[in-house]
Backbone bond lengths (Angstrom), bond angles and torsions (degrees), N, CA, C in turn:
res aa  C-N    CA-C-N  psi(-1)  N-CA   C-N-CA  omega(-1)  CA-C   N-CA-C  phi
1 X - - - 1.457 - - 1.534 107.42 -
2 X 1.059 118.30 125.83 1.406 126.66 175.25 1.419 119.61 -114.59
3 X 1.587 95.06 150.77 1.878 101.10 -169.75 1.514 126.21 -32.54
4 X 1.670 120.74 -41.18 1.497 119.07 148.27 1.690 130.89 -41.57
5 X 1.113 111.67 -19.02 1.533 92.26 -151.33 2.177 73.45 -120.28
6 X 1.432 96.92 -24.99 2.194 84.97 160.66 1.220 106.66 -64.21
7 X 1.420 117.54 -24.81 2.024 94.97 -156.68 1.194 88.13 -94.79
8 X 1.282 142.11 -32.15 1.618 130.92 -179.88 1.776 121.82 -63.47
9 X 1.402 89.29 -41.48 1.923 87.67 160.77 1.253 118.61 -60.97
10 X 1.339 107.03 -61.37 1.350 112.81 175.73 2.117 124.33 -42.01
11 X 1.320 95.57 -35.91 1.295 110.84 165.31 1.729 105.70 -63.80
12 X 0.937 114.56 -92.66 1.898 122.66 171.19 1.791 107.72 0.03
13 X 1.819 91.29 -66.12 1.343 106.36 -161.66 1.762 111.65 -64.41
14 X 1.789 108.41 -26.84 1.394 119.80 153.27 1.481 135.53 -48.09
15 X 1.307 98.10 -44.52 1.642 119.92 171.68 1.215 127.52 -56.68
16 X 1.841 121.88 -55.38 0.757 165.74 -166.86 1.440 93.87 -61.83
17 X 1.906 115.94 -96.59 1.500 115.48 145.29 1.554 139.01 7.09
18 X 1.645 112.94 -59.61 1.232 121.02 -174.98 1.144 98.92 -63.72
19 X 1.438 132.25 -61.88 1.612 146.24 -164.70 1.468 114.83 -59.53
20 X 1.821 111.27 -23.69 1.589 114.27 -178.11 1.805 99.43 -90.77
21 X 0.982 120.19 -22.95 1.369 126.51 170.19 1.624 122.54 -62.73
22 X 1.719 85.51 -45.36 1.726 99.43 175.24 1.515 113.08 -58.24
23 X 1.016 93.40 -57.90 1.625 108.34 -168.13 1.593 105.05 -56.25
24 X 1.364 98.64 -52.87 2.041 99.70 175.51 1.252 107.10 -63.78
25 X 1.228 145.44 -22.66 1.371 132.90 -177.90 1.631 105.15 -69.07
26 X 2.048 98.75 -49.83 1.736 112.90 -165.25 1.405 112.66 -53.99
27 X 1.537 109.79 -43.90 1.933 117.43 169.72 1.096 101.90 -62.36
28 X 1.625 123.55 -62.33 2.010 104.00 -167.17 1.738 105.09 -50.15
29 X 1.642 125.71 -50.82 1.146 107.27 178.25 1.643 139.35 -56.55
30 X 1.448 93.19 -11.34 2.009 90.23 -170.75 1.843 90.74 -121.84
31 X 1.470 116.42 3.36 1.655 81.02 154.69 1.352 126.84 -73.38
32 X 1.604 97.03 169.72 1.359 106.19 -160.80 1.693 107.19 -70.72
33 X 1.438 88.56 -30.04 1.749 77.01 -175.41 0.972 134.38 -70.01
34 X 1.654 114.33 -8.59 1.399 128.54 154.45 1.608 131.40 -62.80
35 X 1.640 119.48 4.45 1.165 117.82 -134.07 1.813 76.15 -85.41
36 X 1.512 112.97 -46.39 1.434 105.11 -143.08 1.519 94.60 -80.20
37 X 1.144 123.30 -22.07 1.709 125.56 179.58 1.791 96.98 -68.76
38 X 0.681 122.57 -59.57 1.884 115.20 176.00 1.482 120.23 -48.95
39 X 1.891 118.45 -37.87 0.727 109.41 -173.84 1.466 109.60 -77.28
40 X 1.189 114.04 -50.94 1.623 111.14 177.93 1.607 112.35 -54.42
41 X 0.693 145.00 2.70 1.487 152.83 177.22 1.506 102.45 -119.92
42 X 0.845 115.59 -26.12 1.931 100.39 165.63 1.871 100.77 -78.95
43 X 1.516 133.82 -28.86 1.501 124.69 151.52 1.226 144.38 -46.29
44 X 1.856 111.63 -4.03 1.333 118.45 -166.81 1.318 83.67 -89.00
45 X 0.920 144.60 -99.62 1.950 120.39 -151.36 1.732 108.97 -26.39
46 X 1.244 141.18 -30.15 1.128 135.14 -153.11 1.452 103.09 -94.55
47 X 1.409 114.89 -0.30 1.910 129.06 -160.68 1.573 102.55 -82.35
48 X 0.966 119.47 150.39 1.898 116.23 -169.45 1.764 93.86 -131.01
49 X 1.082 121.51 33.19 1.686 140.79 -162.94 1.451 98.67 -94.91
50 X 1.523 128.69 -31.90 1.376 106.63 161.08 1.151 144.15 -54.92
């Protein structure tokens, strides 16, 4: 195996990675059970509590 054919796996195996990360972030954000914790936290700029 030579230094080309490491950096191209290594590339793949980067790719690959990025997209399993993506995807686990995209479900933790749009379950439902997250809905009411996001929504109340999308109200903190709108809070007059200072």
């Amino acid at each position: 195996m030579n230094l080309q054919m490491l950096g191209e796996l290594l590339s793949s195996i980067w790719t690959i990675w990025a997209i399993v990360v993506f995807a686990g972030i995209a479900f933790w954000a749009w379950r439902p059970k997250n809905r009411r914790r996001f929504e109340k936290d999308s109200r903190i700029p709108l809070n007059d509590d200072c």
